[in-house]
Phi, psi and omega in degrees: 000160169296222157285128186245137164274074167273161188298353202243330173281335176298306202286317159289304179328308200297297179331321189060053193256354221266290193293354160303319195296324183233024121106047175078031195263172205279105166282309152250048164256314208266021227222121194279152146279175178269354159328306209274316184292335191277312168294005169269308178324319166294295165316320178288328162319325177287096176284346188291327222261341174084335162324330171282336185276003129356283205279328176122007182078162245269177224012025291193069170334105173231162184233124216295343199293319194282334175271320190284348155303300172263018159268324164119012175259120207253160184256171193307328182268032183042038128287150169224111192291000000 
């Protein structure tokens, strides 16, 4: 995944530690739920769906924002990061 909006990163945002800690990257524009890794997860499991020939078969990097272009898939606030 990309920037993830975990409970520990809103608290540093909210703290205002989150840009020393990551040299500024945009957590709420750009900032995934963990929700969006689970919908890639899913997606990869759909072989119907084209996503293993995507990624190249099982060990494999793939970046989850770039499979939910081509697959067709949003994070729960209908974005895609």
């Amino acid at each position: 995944p990309g920037v993830v909006r975990t409970e520990g990163n809103i608290q540093a945002l909210r703290a205002g530690t989150w840009e020393e800690a990551t040299g500024g990257m945009d957590l709420e524009n750009n900032g995934e739920t963990v929700r969006f890794s689970g919908r890639a997860i899913v997606h990869l499991m759909d072989s119907t769906n084209g996503s293993l020939e995507w990624i190249g078969g099982s060990g494999k990097v793939g970046v989850v924002a770039e499979l939910a272009k081509f697959v067709g898939f949003v994070d729960e606030d209908g974005r895609r990061p």
